[in-house]
Structures are given as structure tokens and as C-alpha cells.
C-alpha positions as CSV (number, residue, x, y, z in Angstrom):
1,X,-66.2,-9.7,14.0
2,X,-64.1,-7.9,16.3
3,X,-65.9,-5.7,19.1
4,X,-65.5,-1.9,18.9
5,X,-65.4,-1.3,22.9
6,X,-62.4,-4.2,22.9
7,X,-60.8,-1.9,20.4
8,X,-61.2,1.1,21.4
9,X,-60.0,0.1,25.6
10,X,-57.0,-1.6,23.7
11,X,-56.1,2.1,22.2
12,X,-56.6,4.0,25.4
13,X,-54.5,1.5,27.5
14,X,-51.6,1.9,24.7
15,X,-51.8,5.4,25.2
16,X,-51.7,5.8,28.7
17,X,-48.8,3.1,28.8
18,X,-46.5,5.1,26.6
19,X,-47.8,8.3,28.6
20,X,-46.5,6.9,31.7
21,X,-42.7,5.6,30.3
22,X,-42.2,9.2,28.6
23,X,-42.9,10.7,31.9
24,X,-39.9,8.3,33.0
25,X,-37.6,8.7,30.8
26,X,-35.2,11.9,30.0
27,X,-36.4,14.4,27.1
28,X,-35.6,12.5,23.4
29,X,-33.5,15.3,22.4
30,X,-30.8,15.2,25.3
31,X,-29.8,11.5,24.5
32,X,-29.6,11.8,21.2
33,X,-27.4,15.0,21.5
34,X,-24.8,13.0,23.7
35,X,-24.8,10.0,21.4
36,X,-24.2,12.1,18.4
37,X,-21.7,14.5,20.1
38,X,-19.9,11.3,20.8
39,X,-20.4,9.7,16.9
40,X,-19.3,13.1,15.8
41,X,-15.9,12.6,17.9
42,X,-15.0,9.1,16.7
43,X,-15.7,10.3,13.1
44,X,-13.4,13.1,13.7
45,X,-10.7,11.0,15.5
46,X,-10.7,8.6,12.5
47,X,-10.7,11.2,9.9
48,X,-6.9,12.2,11.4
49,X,-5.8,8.8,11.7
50,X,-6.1,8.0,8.3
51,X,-4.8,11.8,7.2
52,X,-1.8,10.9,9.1
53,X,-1.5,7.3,7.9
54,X,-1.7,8.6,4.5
55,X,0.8,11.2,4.7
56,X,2.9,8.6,6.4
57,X,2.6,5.9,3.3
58,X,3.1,8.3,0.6
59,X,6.3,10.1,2.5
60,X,7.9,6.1,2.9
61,X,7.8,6.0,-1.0
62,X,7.6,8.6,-2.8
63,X,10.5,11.0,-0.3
64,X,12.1,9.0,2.1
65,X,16.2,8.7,0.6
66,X,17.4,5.7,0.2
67,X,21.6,4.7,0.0
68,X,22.5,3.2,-3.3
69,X,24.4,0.6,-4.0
70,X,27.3,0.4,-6.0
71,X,27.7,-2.6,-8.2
72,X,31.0,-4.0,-8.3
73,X,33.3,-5.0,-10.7
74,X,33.6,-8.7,-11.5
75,X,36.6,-11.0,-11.8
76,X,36.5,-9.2,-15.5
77,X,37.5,-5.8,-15.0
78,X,34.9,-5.5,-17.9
79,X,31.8,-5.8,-16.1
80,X,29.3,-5.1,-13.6
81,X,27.8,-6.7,-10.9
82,X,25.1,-7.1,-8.6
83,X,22.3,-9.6,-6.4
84,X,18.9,-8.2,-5.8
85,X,17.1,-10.2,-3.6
86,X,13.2,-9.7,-4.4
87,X,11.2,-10.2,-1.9
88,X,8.5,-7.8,-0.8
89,X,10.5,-5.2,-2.9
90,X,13.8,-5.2,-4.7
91,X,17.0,-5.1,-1.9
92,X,19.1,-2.9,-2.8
93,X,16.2,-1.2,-4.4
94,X,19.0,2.1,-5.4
95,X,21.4,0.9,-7.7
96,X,24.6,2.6,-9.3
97,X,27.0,1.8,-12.1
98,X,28.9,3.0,-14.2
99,X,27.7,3.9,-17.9
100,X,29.4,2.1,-21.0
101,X,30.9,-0.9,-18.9
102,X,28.0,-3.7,-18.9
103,X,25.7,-5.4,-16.2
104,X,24.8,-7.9,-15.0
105,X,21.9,-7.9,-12.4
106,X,21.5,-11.2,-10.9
107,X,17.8,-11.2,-9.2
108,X,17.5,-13.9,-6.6
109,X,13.6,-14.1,-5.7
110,X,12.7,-15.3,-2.8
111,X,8.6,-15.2,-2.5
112,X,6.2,-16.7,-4.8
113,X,4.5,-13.6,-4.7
114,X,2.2,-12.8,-8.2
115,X,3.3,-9.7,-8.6
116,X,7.0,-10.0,-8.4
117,X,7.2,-12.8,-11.1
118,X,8.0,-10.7,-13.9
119,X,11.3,-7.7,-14.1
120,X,10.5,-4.9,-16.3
121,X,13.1,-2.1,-17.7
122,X,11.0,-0.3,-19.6
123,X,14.0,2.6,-20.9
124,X,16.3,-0.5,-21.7
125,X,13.2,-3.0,-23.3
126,X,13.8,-5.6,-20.9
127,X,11.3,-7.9,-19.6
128,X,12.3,-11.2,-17.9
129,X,10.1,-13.7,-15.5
130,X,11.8,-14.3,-12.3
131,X,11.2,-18.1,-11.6
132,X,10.6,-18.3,-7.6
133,X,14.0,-19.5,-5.5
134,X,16.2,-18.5,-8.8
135,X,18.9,-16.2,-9.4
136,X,17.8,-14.7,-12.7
137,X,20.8,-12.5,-14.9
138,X,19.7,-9.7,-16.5
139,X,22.2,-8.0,-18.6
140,X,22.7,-4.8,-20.5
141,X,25.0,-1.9,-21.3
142,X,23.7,1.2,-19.9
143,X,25.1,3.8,-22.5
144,X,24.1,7.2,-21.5
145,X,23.9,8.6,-17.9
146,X,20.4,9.0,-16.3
147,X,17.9,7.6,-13.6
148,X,16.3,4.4,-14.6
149,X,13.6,3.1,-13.0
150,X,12.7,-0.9,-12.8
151,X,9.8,-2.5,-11.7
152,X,7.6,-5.9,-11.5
153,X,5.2,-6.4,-14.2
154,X,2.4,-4.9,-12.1
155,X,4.4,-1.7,-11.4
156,X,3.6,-2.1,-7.9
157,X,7.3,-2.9,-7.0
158,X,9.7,-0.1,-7.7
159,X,13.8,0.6,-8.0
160,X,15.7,2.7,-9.8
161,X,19.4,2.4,-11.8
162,X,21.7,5.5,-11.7
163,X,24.2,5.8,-14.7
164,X,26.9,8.1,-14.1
């Protein structure tokens, strides 16, 4: 059975130790107010950076021009022609022709990438896989004028077709 008096001089001894440490130490409120002044800054500073990364993301696709590319005419005076070189994204990723005369796209991929096995034009109902390290024709007659837009089979990889 444990003694009382043992206790009890255990108690007093705790007290006075933690007595004579706060008497050491600075007040509890003044280190706390720098460490959260300084939390609060960091916060803050992070809170722009990623405001200003975002604004720089969505201005690099979504506004940012881009030159397109003319396709041009094959041996055959009849048709339309282009290489797209997929990797990463389509390059050229702008493409114009002309409408009524057909074309051929020829997309070379050069990744093994998931997402950029598959080409989709969804206006023209075209879907075609794109075998890694193959040039892969696609062909069609664009026959009204417009902005088309192409992409992998996730969507995540965008370009666009202009008709005139």
C-alpha cells in the first residue's frame, strides 16, 4: 500500500519544479504569438503562389494563341496533308485546311503514354488507336467551314481543325 506522506511530498516537489521553470521561461502567450504570426505568413505566402500558378496554367491553355498550320497539298492536287507528332500533346496542335478537298492526318506517336493511345473527332465520328512509334492516317472530307476540336480518348490532350 502506497504511503500518503510519499505522495503527498511527491505532489509538492512537482509543483514547486514547474513553479521554478515558469519563472524561467518567457510568458506562454508571447511565443506562441510569434510562432503563429510566422504560420500565418507562410500560409499567406503559399496561398499566392498557388493563385498565381493557377492563373498561370489556365492562361497557357485555355488563352495563350497559338500559329496554325497549314496542311499542304499532296503530290495529288486533290488532297490534304499533314504529320502530327503526339507526344505530350499533338505538334502542330492548330491545324488548317481547306473545306471540301480531303485529309489525311498522318499521326506519328512518339510516347507510350495511356492517354494518348486513342484519336477522337467527335464532330467528324472518328475514333482511331494510335499504336506507339506508328504513323497512323486518319482521313476525312471536312465539308462545311468551322473550328473542330480533336483530342485523346481521355480528353486530356487537345487541338483543334480550322475549315475555311
Amino acid at each position: 500500500m502506497p504511503c500518503p506522506a510519499l505522495a503527498q511530498n511527491v505532489i509538492l516537489r512537482e509543483s514547486e519544479w514547474t513553479t521554478e521553470e515558469s519563472d524561467s521561461s518567457p510568458p506562454a502567450g508571447a511565443q506562441n504569438d510569434t510562432e503563429s504570426t510566422e504560420h500565418m505568413e507562410a500560409k499567406i505566402l503559399v496561398a499566392i503562389f498557388g493563385i498565381l500558378l493557377i492563373i498561370l496554367v489556365n492562361w497557357y491553355f485555355f488563352f495563350s494563341r497559338r500559329k496554325a498550320k497549314p496542311a499542304v497539298a499532296s503530290a495529288r492536287a486533290d488532297l490534304q496533308e499533314i504529320t502530327i507528332v503526339v507526344k505530350g500533346g499533338y505538334s502542330p496542335d492548330v491545324i488548317l485546311v481547306k473545306k471540301g478537298i480531303p485529309v489525311r492526318l498522318n499521326f506519328y506517336r512518339d510516347e507510350t503514354a495511356d492517354c494518348s493511345d486513342t484519336i477522337v473527332f467527335g464532330d467528324f465520328q472518328i475514333r482511331k488507336a494510335l499504336p506507339a512509334f506508328q504513323t497512323t492516317p486518319v482521313e476525312f472530307t471536312p465539308q462545311e467551314e468551322g473550328e473542330y476540336t480533336f483530342t485523346c480518348g481521355m480528353g486530356m490532350l487537345k487541338g483543334k481543325l480550322i475549315v475555311r
